[in-house]
C-alpha positions as CSV (number, residue, x, y, z in Angstrom):
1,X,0.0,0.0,0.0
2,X,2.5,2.9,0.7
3,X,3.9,2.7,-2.9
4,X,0.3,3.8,-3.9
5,X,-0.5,6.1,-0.8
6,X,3.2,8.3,-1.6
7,X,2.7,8.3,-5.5
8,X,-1.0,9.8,-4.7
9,X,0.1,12.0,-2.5
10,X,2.7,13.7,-5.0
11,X,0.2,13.8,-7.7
12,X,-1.3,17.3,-6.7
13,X,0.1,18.7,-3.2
14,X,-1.8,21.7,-1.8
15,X,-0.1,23.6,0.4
16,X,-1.6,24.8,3.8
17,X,-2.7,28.1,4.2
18,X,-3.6,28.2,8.0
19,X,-1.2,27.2,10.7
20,X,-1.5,23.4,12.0
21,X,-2.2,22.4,15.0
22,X,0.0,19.7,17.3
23,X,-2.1,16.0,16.5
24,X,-2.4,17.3,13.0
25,X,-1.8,14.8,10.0
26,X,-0.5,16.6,7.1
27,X,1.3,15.7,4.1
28,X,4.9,16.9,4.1
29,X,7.4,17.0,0.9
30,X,10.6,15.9,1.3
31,X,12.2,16.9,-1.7
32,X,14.2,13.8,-3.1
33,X,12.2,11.5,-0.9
34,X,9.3,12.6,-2.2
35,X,5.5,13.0,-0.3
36,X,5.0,11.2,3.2
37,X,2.1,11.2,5.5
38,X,2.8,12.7,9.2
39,X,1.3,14.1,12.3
40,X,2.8,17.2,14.2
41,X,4.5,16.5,17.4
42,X,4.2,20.2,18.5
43,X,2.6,23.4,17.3
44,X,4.9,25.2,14.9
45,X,7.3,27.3,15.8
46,X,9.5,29.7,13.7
47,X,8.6,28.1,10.7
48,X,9.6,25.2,11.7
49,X,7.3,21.9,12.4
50,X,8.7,18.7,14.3
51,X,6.6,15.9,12.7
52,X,6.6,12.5,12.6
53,X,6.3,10.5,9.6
54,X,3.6,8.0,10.4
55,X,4.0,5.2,7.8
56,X,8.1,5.2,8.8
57,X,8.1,6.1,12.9
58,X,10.6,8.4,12.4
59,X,10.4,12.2,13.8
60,X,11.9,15.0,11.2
61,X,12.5,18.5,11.5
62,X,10.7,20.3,8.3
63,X,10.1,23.8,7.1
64,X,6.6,24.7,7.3
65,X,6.5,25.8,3.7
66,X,7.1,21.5,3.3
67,X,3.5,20.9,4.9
68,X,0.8,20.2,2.5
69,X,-2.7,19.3,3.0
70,X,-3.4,15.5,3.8
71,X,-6.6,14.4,1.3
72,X,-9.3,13.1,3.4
73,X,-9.5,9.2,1.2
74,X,-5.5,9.4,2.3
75,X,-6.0,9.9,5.9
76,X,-6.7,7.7,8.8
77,X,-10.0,7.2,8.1
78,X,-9.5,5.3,5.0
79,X,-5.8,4.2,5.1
80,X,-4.4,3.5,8.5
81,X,-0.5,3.6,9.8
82,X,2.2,2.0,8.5
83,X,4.3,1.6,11.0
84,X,3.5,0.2,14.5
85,X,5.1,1.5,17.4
86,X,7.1,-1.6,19.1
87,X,9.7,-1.7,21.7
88,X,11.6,-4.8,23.4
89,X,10.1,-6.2,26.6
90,X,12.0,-5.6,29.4
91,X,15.4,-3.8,27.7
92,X,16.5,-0.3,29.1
93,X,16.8,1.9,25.8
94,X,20.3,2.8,27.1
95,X,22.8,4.4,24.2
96,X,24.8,1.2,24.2
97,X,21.7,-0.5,23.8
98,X,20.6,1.4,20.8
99,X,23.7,1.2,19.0
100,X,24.2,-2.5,19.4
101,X,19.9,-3.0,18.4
102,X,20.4,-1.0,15.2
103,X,23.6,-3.0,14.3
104,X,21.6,-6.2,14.8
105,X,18.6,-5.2,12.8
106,X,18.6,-2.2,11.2
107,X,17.9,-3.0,7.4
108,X,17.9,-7.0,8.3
109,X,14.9,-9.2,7.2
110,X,13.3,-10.0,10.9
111,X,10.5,-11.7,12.1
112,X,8.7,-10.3,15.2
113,X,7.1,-12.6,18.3
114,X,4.6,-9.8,19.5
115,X,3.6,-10.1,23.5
116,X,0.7,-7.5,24.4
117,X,0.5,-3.9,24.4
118,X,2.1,-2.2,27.1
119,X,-0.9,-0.3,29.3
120,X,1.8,2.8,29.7
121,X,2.8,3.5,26.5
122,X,0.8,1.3,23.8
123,X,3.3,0.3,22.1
124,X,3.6,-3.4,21.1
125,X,5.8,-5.3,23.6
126,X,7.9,-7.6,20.8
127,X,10.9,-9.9,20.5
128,X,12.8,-9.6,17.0
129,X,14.8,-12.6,15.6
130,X,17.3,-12.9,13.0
131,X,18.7,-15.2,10.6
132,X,22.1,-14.9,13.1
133,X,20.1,-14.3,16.3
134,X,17.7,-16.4,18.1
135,X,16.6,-13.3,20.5
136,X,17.8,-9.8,20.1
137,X,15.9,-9.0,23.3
138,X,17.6,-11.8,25.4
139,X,21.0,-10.6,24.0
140,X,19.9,-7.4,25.1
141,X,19.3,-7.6,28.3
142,X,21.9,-10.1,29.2
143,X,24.2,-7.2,28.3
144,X,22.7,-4.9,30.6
145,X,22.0,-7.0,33.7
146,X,25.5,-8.8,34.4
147,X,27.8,-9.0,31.7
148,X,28.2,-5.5,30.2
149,X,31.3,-6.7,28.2
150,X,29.3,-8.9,26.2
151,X,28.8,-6.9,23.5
152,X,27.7,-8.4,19.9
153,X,29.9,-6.4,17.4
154,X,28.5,-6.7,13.9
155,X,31.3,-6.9,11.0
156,X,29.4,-6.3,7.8
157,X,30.6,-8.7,4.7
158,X,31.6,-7.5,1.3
159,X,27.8,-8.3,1.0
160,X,26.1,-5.2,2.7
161,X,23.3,-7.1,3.1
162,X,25.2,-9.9,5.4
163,X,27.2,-9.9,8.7
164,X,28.3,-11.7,11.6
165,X,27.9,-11.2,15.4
166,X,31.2,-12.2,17.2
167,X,30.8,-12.4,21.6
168,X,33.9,-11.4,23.3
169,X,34.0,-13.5,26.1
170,X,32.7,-12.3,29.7
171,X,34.3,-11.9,33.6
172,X,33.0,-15.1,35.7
173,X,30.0,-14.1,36.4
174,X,28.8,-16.5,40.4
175,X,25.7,-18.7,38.8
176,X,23.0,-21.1,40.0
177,X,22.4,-24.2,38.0
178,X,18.4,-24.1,37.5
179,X,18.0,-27.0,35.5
180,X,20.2,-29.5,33.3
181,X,18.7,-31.6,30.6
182,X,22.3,-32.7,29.2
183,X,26.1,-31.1,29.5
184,X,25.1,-29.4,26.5
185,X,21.8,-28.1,27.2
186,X,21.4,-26.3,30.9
187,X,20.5,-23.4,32.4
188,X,22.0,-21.1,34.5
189,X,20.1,-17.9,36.8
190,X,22.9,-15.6,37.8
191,X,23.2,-15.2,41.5
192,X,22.4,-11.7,41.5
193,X,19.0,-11.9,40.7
194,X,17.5,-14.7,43.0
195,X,15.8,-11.7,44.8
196,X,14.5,-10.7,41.3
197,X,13.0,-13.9,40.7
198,X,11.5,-14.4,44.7
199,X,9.8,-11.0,44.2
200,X,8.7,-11.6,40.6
201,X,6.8,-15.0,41.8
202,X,5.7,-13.2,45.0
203,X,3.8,-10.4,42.6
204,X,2.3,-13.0,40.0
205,X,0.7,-14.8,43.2
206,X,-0.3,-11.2,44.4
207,X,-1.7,-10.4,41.0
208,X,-3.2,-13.6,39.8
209,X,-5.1,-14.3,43.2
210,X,-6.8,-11.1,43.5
211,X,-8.2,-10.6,40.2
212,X,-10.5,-13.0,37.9
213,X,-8.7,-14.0,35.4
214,X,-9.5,-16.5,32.8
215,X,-7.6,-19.7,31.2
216,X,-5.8,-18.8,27.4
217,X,-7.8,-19.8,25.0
218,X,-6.9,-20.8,22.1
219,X,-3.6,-22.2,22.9
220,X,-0.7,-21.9,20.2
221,X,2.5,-22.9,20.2
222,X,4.8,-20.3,21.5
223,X,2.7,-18.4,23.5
224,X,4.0,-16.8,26.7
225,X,1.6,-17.3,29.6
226,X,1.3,-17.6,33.1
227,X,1.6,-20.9,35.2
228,X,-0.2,-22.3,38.2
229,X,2.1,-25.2,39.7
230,X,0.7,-26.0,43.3
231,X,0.5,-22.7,45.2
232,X,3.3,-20.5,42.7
233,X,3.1,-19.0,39.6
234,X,5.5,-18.9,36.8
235,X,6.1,-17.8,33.5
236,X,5.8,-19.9,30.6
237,X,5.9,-20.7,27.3
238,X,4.0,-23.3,25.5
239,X,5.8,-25.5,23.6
240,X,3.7,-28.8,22.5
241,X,0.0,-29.7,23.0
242,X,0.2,-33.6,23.7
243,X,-2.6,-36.1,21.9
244,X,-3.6,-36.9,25.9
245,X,-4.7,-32.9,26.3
246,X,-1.7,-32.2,28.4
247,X,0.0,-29.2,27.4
248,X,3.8,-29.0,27.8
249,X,5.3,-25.4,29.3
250,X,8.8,-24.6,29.3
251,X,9.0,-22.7,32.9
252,X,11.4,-19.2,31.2
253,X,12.5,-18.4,34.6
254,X,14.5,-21.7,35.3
255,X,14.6,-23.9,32.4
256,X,12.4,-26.7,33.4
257,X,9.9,-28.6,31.1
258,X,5.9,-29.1,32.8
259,X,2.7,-31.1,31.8
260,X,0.3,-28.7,32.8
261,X,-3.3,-28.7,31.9
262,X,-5.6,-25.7,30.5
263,X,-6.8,-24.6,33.3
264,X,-3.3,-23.9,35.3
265,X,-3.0,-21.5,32.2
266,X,-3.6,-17.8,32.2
267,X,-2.8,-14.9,29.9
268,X,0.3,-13.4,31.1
269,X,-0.2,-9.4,32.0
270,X,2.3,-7.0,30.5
271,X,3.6,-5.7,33.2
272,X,5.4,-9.1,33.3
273,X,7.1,-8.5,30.7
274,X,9.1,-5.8,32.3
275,X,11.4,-7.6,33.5
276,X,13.5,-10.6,31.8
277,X,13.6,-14.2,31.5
278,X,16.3,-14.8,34.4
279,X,17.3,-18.5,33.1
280,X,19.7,-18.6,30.5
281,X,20.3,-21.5,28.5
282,X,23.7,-22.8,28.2
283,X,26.1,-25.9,27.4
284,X,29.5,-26.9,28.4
285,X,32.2,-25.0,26.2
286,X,34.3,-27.1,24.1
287,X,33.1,-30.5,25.1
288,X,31.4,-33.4,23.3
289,X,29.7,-36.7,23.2
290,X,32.0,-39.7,21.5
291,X,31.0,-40.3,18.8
292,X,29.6,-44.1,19.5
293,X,27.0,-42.1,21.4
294,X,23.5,-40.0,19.9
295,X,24.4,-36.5,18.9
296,X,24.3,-34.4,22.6
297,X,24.0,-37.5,24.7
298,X,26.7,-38.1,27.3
299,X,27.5,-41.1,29.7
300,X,24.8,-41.2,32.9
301,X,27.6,-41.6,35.1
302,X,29.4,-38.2,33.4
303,X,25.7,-36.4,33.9
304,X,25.4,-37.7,37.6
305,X,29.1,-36.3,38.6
306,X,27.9,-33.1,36.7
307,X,24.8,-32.2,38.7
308,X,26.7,-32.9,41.8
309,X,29.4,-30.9,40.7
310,X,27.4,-27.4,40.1
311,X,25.7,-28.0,43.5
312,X,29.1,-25.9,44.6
313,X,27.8,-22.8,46.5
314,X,30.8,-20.6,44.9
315,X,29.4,-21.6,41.4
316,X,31.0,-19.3,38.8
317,X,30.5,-19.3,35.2
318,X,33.0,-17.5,32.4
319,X,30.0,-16.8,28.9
320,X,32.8,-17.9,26.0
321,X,30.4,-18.0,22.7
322,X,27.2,-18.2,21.2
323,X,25.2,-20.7,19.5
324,X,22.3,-23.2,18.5
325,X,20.3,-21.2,19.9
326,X,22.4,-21.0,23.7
327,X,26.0,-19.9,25.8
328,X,28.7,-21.8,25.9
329,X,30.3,-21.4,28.6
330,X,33.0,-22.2,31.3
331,X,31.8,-23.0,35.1
């Protein structure tokens, strides 16, 4: 549609004789760029009117002389936005952040796992992935909570269109072992947060026992949700829906799998999304299965001496690379 909504636009521009208002949609000309739809941010001032072009989500400074009048079959009422305001659950938009998010994404094909709308800012709460990155909003925010020097650094190709992330390895980081599945496929909580994740629980119970809320319905795979297990409440994700009903949840917070039924599952509020997923999935750095055994499968006996091994209250754990979808790492 915007092909055909721009190319109207330019067809016959009529400039505005009175002086817009802030809310205001307009047309605007942008010389080379050509005609874009907008709405003013503020009421002009000095001839000059801060807009934002509403089929791109970007603010511009532009002389009023650019503003045009916006034909009513081109407006909202018959043609709406382009662009949907987004942001990433849970990551503070700090300058580092911003930098590394545009050198992940910025002209990269994406696809977009959309959460709810946030009640404070209506924007859609999203997670983007890549072709190179499971989770730019995981990568994200384990930047900002406790390893500050792992910083994705995108090398562009001879190809403009392709480039690779390279991880410098992080400080030991002390760690809690929340769940293993294989030396290859754990997860780790960082010691830090256990508070995070006691007061996060502590609020969904809060939150879920006072008000009425409903089971999900439909269910579909990959939904985030909330969890009743017993007498807590977790956050989880669905992952399969089982021929005898059961519905299997991966719990986000510590890694472990459930068979849950519909009616322990709730639609998860938004304000839970502030916050992260505080288990991160990881396997053993440079370390593999003979080959007489199934791909990721190591001896019982090896996996036994493992979990009794990370039991170790002084627990650290050094983040070395990234891959299949998890940290390598050194404990």
């Amino acid at each position: 549609k915007l092909p055909q909504i721009e190319e109207s636009l330019q067809q016959n521009p009529k400039r505005l004789d009175a002086n817009p208002k802030m809310h205001d949609y307009v047309a605007v000309m942008l010389n080379d760029r050509g005609c874009k739809r907008a709405r003013l941010m503020a009421d002009v001032q000095h001839g000059i009117a801060h807009v934002q072009l509403i089929d791109y989500g970007r603010d511009e400074q532009v002389p009023q002389s650019s503003l045009c009048i916006l034909p009513h079959e081109l407006g909202l009422d018959g043609l709406t936005e382009q662009a949907i305001p987004c942001a990433l659950a849970g990551v503070k938009a700090t300058p580092q952040a911003v930098a590394v998010f545009q050198s992940m994404v910025l002209g990269r094909p994406v696809t977009v796992q959309s959460y709810c709308i946030s009640p404070a800012s209506l924007k859609l709460l999203i997670d983007i992935q890549t072709p190179e990155i499971p989770s730019v909003r995981q990568h994200l925010i384990l930047q900002q909570l406790c390893m500050p020097c792992m910083v994705p650094c995108a090398k562009r190709t001879k190809d403009p269109g392709v480039f690779t992330l390279k991880f410098e390895p992080t400080d030991k980081v002390p760690v809690v072992v929340s769940h293993i599945q294989e030396l290859s496929d754990f997860y780790l909580q960082y010691k830090a947060t256990e508070k995070n994740i006691f007061t996060m629980m502590t609020a969904m119970k809060n939150l879920y026992s006072a008000n009425v809320h409903s089971p999900a319905s439909p269910v579909n795979i990959g939904t985030l949700c909330a969890v009743q297990i017993g007498a807590d409440w977790f956050r989880g994700e669905i992952k399969q829906v089982l021929s005898t009903g059961a519905i299997l949840v991966l719990l986000r917070d510590f890694g472990n799998e459930q068979n849950v039924t519909l009616k322990q599952i709730f639609p998860l509020e938004g304000t839970l999304l502030d916050q992260p997923f505080w288990a991160v999935r990881c396997g053993l750095n440079n370390i593999a299965p003979c080959n007489a055994r199934p791909l990721g499968k190591f001896p019982k006996k090896l996996l036994t001496w493992f979990q009794k091994y990370v039991e170790n209250p002084n627990l650290s754990a050094q983040f070395i690379r990234h891959a299949d979808d998890r940290f390598y790492v050194e404990l």
